[in-house]
C-alpha positions in Angstrom: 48.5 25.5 83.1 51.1 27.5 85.2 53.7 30.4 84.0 56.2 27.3 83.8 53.9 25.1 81.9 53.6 27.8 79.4 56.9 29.3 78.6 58.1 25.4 78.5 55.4 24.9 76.0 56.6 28.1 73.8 59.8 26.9 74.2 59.1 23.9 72.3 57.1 26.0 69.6 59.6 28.0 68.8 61.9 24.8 68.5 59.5 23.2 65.9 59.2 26.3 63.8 63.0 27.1 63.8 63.5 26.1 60.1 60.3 28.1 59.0 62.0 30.9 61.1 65.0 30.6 59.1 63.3 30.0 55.5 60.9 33.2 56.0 63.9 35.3 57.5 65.6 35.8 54.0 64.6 38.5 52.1 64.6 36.7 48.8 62.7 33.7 49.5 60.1 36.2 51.0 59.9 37.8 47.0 59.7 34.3 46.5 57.1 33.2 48.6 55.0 36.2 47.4 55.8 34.8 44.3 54.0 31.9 44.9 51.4 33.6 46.8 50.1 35.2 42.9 49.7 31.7 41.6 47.4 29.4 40.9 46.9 25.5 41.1 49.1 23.6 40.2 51.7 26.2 41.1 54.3 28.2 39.1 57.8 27.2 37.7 61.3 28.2 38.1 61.4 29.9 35.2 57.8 32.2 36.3 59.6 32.9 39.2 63.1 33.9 37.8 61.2 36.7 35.6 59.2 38.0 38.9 62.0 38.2 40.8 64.9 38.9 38.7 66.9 36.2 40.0 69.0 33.3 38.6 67.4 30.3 37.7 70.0 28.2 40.7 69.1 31.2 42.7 65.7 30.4 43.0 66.4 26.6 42.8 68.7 26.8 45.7 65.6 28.9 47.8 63.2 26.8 46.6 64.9 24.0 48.0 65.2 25.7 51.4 61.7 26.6 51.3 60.6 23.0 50.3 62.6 21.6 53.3 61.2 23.9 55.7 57.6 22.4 54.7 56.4 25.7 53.4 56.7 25.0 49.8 54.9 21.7 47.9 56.1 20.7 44.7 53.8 19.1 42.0 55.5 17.0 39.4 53.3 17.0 35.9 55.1 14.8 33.2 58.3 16.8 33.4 57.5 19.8 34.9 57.9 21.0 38.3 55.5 23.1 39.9 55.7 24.8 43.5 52.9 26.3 45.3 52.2 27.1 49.0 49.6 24.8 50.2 48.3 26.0 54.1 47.0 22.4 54.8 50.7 20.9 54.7 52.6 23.6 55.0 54.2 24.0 58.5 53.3 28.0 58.2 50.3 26.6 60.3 52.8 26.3 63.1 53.5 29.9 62.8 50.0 30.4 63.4 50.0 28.6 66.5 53.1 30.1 68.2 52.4 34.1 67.7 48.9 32.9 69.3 50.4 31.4 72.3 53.0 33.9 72.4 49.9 36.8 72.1 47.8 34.7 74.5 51.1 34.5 77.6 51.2 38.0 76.8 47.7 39.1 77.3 47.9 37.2 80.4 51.2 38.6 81.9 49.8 42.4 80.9 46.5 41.2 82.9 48.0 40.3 86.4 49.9 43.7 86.8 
C-alpha cells in the first residue's frame, strides 16, 4: 500500500471513531468511564456513579447517554434496574485501538525513509 493508500485509509479511521473521539474528550465522562472501569459484572448504576463522581443524577444520565451512543458504554437491564459497564468486545474503543496503531505504524515508516 502506498503513502496515498494510507493516509486515505486513516482518513477513514479517524471518520469512524469521530463520536468515540468526542465521548472520551469530555472530562466528565472520562471520571465516568473510570467509573465504570472499578466495576464489576453486570455493571454499576446511576446512582454508584453519582456518589463517585459527585455529579447529578441527569448529569450522569445525560453522559451516559453520550457514552452509550458512542458504543463505548453497554447497558444491562435486570427487572428494573439499569446497569452500564464497558464491555471491549462491543465497544467501539476497539477502533481506537486500531487507528493509534496505524497512525504509530505511518509514523514509524515516514521516520524510516529519512
Amino acid at each position: 500500500m502506498n503513502e496515498q493508500d494510507k493516509l486515505r485509509q486513516l482518513e477513514n479511521e479517524f471518520k469512524e471513531c469521530r463520536a468515540v473521539l468526542a465521548a472520551i474528550g469530555d472530562e466528565t465522562r472520562q471520571l465516568i468511564i473510570l467509573s465504570l472501569m472499578k466495576g464489576t459484572y453486570p455493571g454499576i448504576r446511576v446512582g454508584e456513579i453519582t456518589k463517585g463522581t459527585h455529579l447529578s443524577r441527569p448529569s450522569v444520565s445525560h453522559h451516559l447517554k453520550i457514552l452509550k451512543e458512542a458504543k463505548i458504554v453497554t447497558l444491562v437491564k435486570q427487572g428494573t434496574m439499569n446497569f452500564y459497564h464497558i464491555n471491549p468486545a462491543k465497544s467501539d474503543l476497539i477502533l481506537m485501538k486500531r487507528l493509534f496503531s496505524h497512525v504509530e505504524e505511518f509514523m514509524c515508516d515516514c521516520w524510516k525513509d529519512n
